[in-house]
MIKEKOL-706060 format. One record per residue: x, y, z of N, C-alpha, C in turn. Coordinates in steps of 0.2 Angstrom, whole numbers, plus 5000, padded with zeros to 4 digits. Layout:
BEGIN
XYZXYZXYZ...
This chain:
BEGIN
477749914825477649854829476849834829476649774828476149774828475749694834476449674835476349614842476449634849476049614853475949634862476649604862476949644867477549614872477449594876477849544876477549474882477349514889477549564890477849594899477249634898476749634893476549704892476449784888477349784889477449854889477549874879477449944882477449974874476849974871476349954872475649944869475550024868475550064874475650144872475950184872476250194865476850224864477050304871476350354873476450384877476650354885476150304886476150274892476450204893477250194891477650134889477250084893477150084902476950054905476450044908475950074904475150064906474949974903474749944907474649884905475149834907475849864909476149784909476149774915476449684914476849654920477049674928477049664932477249684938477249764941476649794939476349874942475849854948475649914948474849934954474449914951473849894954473349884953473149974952472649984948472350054950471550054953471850124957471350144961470650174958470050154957469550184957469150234963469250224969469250274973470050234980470150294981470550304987470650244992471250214993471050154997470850175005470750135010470650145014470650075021471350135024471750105027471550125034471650095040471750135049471850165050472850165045473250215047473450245039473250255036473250285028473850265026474050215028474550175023474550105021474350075027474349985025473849945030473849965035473349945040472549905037472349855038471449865036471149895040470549895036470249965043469849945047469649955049469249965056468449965055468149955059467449985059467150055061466750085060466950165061466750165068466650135072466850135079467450095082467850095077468650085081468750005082468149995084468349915082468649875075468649785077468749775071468149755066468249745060467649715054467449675057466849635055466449565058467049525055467049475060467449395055467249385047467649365045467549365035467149285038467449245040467149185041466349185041466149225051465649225052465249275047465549315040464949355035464849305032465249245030465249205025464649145026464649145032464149085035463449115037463449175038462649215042462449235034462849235028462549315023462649265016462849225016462849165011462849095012462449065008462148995007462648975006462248895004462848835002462448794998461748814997461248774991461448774984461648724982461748724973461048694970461248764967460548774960460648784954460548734949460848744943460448804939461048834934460648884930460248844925459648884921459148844916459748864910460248894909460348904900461048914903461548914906462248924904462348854906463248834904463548794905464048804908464448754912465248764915465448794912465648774906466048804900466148884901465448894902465248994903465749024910465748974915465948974921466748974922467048934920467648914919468148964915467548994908468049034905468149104908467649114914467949184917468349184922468549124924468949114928469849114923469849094919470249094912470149154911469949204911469849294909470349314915469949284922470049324927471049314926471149264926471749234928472249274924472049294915472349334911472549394912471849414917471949494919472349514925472249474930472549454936473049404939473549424942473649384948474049434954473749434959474249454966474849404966475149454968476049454969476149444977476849384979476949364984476949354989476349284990476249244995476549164995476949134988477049094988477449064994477248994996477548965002477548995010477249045011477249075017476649045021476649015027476248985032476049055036475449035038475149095043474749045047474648985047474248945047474248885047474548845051474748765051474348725052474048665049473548625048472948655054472648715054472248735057472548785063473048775064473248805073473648885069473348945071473749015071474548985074474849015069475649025069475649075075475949085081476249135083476349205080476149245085476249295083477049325081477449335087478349315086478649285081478249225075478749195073478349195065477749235066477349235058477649275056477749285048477949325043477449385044477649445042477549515044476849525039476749475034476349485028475649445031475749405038475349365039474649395041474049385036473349405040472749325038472849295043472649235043471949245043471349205043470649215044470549175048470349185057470049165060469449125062469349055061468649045064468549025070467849045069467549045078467448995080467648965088467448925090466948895089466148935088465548875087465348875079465948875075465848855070465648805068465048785064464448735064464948695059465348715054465848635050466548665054466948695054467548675057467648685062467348715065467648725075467548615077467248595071467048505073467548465072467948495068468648465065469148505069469248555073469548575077470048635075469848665069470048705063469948765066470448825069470548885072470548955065470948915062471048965056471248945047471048995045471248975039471949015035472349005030473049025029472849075026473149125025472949185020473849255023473949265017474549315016474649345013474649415014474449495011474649495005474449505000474749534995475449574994475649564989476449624989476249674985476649734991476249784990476849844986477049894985477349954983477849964989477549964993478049965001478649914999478349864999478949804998479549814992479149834988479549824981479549914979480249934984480250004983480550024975480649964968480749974963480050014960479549984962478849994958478750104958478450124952478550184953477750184955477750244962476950264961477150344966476350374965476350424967476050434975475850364976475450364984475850354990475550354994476150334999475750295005475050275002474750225004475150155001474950105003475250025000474749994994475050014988474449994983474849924980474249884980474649804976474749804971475249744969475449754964475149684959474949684954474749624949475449584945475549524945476249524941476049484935475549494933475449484927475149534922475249544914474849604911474049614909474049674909473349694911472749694905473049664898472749644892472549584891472049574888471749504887472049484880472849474882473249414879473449344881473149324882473349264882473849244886474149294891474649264895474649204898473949184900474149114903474349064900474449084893474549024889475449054885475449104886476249124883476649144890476549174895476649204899476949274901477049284905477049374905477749394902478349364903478949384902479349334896479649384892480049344887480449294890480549274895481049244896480549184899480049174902479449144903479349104895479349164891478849104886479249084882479949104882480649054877480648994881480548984886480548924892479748864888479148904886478448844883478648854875479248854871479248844863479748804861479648774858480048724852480648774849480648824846481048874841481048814835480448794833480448774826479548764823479648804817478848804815478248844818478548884823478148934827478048874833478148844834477748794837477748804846477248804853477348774859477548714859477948694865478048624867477448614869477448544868476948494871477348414873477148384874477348314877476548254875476848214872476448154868476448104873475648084875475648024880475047984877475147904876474547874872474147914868474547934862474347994857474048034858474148074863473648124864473948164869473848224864474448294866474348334872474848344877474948374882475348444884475148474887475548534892476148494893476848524893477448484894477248474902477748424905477648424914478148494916477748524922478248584923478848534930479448584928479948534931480148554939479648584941479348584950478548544951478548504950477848494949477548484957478048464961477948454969477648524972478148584968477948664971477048664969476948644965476248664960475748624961475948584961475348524962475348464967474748454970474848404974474848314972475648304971475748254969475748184973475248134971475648064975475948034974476548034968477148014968477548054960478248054960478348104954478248094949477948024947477748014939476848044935476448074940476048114938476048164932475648194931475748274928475748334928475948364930475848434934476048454926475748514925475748554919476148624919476648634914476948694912476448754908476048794909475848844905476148894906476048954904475949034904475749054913475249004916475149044921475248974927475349014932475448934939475048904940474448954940473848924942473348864938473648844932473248824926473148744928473348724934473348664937472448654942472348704943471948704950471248674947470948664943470548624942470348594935470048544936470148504928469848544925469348574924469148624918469548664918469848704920470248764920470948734915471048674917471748614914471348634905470848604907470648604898470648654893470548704897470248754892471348784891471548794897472248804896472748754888472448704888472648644886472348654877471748684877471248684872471848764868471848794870472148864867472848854867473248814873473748794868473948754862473548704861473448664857473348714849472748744849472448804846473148844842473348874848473848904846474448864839474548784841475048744839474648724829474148724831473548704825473848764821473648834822473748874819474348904816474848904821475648894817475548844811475348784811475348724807474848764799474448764800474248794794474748854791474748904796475248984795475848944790476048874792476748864789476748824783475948814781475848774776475748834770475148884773475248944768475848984766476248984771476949024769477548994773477848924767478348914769479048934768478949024767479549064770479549084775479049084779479149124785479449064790480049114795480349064800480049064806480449034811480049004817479749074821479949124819479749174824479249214824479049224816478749244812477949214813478049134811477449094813477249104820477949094826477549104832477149154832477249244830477149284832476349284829476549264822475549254819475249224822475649184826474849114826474749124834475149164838475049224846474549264844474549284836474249354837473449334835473449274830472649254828472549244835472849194837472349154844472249224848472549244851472549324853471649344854471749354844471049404842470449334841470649274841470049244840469749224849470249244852470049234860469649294862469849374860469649434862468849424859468749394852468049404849467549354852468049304856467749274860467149304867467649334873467749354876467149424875467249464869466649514870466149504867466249464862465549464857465149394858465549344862464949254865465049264872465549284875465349264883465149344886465549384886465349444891464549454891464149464885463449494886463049444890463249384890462849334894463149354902463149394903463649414912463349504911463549504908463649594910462849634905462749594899462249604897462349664890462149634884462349674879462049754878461549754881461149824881461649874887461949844892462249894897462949894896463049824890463849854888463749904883463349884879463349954873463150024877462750034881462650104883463450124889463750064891464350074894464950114889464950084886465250084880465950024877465749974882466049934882466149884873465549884872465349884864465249944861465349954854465249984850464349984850464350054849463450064851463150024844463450034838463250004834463749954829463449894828463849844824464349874817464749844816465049884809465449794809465349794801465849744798466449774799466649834798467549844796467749874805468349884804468549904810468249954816468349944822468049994825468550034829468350114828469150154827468650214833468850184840468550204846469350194851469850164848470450164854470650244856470950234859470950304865471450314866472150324867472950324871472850364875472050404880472350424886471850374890471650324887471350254893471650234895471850234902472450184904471850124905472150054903471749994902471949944911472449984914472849924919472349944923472049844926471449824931471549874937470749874939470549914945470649844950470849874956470949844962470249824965469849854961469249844963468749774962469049784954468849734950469149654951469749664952470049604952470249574958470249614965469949564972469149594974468749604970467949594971467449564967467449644962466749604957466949564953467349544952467749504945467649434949467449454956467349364960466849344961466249394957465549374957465649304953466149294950466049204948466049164952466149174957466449124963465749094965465149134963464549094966464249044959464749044956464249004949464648934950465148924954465648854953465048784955465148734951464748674952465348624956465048594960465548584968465548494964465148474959465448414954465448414950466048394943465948394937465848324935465448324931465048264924465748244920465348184922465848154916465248114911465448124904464848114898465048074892464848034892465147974887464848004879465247974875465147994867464748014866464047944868463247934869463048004868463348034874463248114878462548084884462748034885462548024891462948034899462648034906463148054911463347964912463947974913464147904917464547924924464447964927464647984932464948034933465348064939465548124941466048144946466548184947466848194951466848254956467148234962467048284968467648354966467448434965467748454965468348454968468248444974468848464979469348404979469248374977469548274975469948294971470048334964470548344962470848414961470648464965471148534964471748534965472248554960472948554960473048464960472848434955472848364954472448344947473048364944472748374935472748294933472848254935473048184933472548144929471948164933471248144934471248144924471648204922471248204916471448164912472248134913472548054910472447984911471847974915471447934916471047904911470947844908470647824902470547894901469747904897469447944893469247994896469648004901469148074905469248134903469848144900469748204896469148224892469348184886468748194883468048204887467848164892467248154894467048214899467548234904467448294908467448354901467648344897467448424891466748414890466648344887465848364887465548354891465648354896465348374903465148454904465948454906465948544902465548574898465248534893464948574890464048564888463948524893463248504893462948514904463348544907463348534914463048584914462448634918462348684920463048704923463148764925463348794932462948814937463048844943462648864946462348934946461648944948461249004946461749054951461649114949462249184951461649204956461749194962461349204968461849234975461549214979461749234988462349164990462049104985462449034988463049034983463348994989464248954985464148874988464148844982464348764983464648754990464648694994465048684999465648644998465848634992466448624990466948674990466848744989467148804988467048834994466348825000466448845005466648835013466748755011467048705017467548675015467848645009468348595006468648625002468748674999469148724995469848694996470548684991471048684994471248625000470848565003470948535007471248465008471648465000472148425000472148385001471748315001471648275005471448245014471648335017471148325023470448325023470148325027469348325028469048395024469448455029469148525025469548555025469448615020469848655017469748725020469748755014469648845014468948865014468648945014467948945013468149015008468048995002468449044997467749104997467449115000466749185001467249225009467349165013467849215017468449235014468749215011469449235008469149285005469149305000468849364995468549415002468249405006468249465009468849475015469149445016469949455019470349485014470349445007470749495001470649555001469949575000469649655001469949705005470149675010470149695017470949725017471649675014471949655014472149715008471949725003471949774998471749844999471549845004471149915007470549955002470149934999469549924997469149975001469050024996468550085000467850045002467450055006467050045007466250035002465849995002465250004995464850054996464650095001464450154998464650214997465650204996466050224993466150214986466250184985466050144978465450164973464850144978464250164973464450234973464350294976464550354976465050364969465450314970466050344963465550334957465250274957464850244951464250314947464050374953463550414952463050354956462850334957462450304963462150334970461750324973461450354979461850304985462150344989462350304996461550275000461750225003461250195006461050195010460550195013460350175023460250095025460150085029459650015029459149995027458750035027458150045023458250005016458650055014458850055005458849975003459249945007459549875006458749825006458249835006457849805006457649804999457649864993457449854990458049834983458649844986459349834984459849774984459649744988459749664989459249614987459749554988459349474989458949494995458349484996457849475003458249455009458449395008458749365016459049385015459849415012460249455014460049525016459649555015459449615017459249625023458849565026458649565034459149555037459749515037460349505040460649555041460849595034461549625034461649675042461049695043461249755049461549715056461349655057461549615060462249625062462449585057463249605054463949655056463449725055463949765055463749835059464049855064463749925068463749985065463749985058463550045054463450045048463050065044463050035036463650075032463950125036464650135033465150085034465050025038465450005037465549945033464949935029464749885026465249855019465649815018466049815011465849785005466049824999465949794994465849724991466549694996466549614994465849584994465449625003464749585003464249605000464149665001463549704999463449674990464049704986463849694979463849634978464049584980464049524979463349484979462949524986462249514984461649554982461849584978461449654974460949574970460549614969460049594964460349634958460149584951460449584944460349664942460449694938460349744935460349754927459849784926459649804918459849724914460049714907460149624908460749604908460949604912461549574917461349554922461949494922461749454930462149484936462449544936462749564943462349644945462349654950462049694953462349774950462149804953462249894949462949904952463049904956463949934960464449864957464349814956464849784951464649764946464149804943463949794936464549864934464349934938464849994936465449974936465849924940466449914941466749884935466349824934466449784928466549804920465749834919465949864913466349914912466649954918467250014918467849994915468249914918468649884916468449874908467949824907467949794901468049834893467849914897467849964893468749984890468849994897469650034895470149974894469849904895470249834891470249834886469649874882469749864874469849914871469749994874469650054872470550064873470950044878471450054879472050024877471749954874472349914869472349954862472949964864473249984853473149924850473249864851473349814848472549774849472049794851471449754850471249734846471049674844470949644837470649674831470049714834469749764832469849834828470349874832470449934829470649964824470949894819471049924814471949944814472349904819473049914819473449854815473149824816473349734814472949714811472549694811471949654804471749704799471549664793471449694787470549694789470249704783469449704784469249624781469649604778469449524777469549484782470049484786470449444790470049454797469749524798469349534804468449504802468449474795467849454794467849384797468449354796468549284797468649284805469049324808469149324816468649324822467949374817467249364821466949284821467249234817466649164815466949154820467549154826467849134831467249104836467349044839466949014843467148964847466848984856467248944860467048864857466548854854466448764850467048744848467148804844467648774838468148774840468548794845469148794849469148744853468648714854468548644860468548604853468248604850468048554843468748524842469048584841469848574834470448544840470248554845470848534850470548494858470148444855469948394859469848314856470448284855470348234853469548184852469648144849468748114851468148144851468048224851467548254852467348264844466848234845466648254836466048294834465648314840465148354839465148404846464548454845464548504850464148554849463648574853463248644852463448684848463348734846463648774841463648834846463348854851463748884857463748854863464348844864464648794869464448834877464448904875464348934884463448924884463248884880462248884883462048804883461848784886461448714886461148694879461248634878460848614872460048614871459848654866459148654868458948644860458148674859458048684850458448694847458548774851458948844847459648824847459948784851460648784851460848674852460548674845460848574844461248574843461448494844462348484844462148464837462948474834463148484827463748454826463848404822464648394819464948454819465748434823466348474824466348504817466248484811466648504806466048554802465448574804464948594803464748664807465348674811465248744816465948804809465448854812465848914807466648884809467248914806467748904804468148984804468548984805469049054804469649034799469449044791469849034785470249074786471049034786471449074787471949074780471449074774472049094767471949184769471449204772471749294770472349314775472649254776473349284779474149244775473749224770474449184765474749254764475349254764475749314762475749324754475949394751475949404746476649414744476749404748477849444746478049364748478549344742478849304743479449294751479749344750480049344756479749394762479049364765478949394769479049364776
């Protein structure tokens, strides 16, 4: 076998279901419960935590400050990562939280932990907003099928724990026979004034916020792939990708059948995604010198394979990762995307929260094309203390005045997950536990005066907040306690796939030469109509070092080293 199974499973032949579809999240330390099984916990005075709300407004800004050298582009694809690696299991449709007013306690779902806001709340207590929705994760308790060995309530992800592509094929065979043709390898798509689309998914009301049913709401691999126009494109760009790459596969060998093509032209987009992913975006975030000594990367470069997989690395996401540091991107979102004409001049822009879960925007004249090179010419915002007030006051708000504050959510989440404490965490990482003191030279400044404020003991301090405001470490942009957590994952993501595009299971050594020229450019290039030029790295701003270039002028991944040599192959 030499192709990822949609659910997952089998990647380790010892560990069938390390890595797949609908398991626990795993634990990196101990979770930590009131009642050591599902409870959130407490303060170590028996009280409860500060309000998520009130950390999100005393401990974090709302000043957007653009970065000097990345783009959306940089930003949007970790949210695309994130979404690959993760999703928590169900919340879908359950109110805890009715246009602002707490549901009753007697009549709320059992799952309900809604986030309170406080009456002298400087933006919602003005709109008359008590609370925000929020519903526990499914957990091991619920789904007495799931096997574990704890008898805490550990969550469950229901998506797999590899960077396949699921958002775009989805986690179960019976999922991704639902986005294909069965002819030529090919995905559906649906053709509107010449120009290719996601088929419409046939609940579009469940999934998107429609003003009437002829809109678009999109079918991919994941649900989420509607929630913001960039997110729509880059979904849209790799399905397409995929459909390009059958097309050649079937021109080089027009013996292979429909299954044969899907599974090649799954398995290229796959690996030219993966070489994406470690070798042009991770070092700009995590930093190439602390992945290499991580071991995240191979300490030294080699052309042929690199023959470092493990079968005793279980690769399946830390609970850590995936409701804390992996939300360090939450501070980089741009609260407005550019819209940029051929020229590549701006002609205007749109309000995030104007179109979440409102994909339409992008069949609008030429907005597609021009919100991509917005995409790709836009800073994002610099990785700091602050979050845009689109994500912190209007998140999710559908047309109402305000929304969510997605800085309190993530620490409700945390909460919600039972998330050991951060100087629980640093201790795991070999790190020094901290005093108050410590925090002075260990955080962002203003957050360092506050935090004691906050909480009546520095053990009770949590990782959602503290790491989130770490100062950068070694060259990476996140702090030490979610730099450790981060490149932990990134390591046993690749150390722990049989099928990494790398190791020498699946590519030949020519075919892996061609897989490295893989470039987020060329993927927007070849599957964005009208776009005819673009930086030759699309995750950095244009500058000397990185001018725009004819699409047809950026490296290419030749794909004759996969013409088959056996007629009937």
């Amino acid at each position: 076998m030499k192709y990822y199974q949609l659910d997952g499973s089998c990647n380790n032949p010892l560990h069938p279901r390390w890595g797949s579809a609908n398991r626990p999240y795993k634990r990196l330390v101990a979770a930590n419960y009131a009642d050591d099984v599902s409870e959130p916990a407490h303060a170590q005075s028996g009280s409860s935590l500060p309000n998520a709300r009130k950390l999100s407004m005393n401990l974090f800004g709302e000043t957007e400050i653009e970065h000097p050298r990345n783009t959306l582009v940089s930003m949007q694809f970790g949210q695309f990562v994130a979404h690959d690696l993760s999703f928590t299991s169900g919340a879908d449709g359950i109110e805890c939280c009715v246009d602002g007013k707490m549901v009753p306690k007697q009549l709320a779902f059992s799952r309900c932990f809604p986030i309170e806001v406080p009456e002298d709340d400087p933006v919602m207590s003005e709109e008359g907003i008590e609370c925000m929705n929020l519903v526990r994760t499914q957990t091991t308790l619920e789904d007495p099928c799931v096997e574990t060995t704890s008898s805490a309530a550990q969550q469950l992800s229901s998506v797999t724990a590899f960077l396949d592509l699921s958002v775009v094929y989805g986690n179960s065979l019976e999922q991704a026979n639902s986005l294909r043709v069965r002819s030529t390898g090919q995905m559906a798509i649906e053709v509107r004034q010449g120009t290719q689309w996601p088929p419409n998914h046939p609940n579009g009301s469940s999934t998107c916020q429609l003003e009437n049913p002829n809109e678009p709401c999109y079918l991919t691999g994941d649900v989420r792939s509607n929630q913001s126009p960039h997110l729509t494109l880059l979904h849209r760009a790799f399905l397409l990708e995929h459909n390009r790459l059958a097309t050649v596969l079937s021109e080089l060998n027009p013996t292979w059948d429909d299954e044969r093509l899907f599974q090649e032209a799954r398995r290229i987009n796959i690996a030219q995604y993966q070489s994406i992913v470690y070798d042009e975006w991770l070092p700009i975030y995590l930093g190439r010198e602390n992945m290499q000594a991580a071991g995240v990367l191979p300490s030294l470069q080699t052309p042929d394979v690199v023959r470092d997989y493990d079968p005793e690395v279980d690769p399946t996401v830390s609970n850590a990762f995936a409701t804390a540091a992996f939300r360090f991107f939450h501070n980089l979102i741009a609260g407005h995307l550019d819209l940029v004409a051929e020229s590549m001049q701006p002609t205007g822009a749109i309000r995030l929260s104007d179109w979440i879960d409102k994909p339409s925007v992008l069949e609008q004249g030429d907005n597609f094309q021009a919100l991509t090179r917005g995409m790709a010419t836009q800073p994002h915002d610099r990785a700091n203390r602050h979050l845009s007030p689109e994500v912190k006051h209007f998140l999710f708000r559908h047309d109402r005045p305000l929304g969510v504050d997605l800085k309190a959510i993530d620490i409700q989440r945390a909460r919600d997950h039972g998330l050991a404490n951060y100087n629980d965490f640093r201790a795991h990482c070999g790190l020094p536990r901290v005093s108050w003191a410590d925090f002075d030279d260990l955080l962002r400044p203003t957050a360092a005066r506050h935090l004691p404020d906050q909480y009546g003991a520095v053990e009770d301090v949590e990782l959602s907040v503290a790491g989130a405001l770490e100062r950068p470490t070694g060259d990476g942009m996140a702090g030490e306690t979610f730099s450790c957590i981060l490149l932990d994952q990134f390591r046993r993501t690749r150390v722990g796939d049989r099928f990494f595009f790398e190791n020498g299971n699946t590519f030949t050594s020519r075919q892996l030469f061609e897989l490295r020229k893989a470039s987020m450019a060329r993927v927007l290039c070849d599957n964005t109509e009208g776009l005819a030029e673009i930086q030759q790295k699309a995750f950095f701003l244009v500058s000397e070092q990185n001018p725009v270039e004819p699409c047809a002028q950026l490296p290419e991944v030749n794909l004759i080293r996969w013409r088959s040599t056996k007629p009937d192959a």
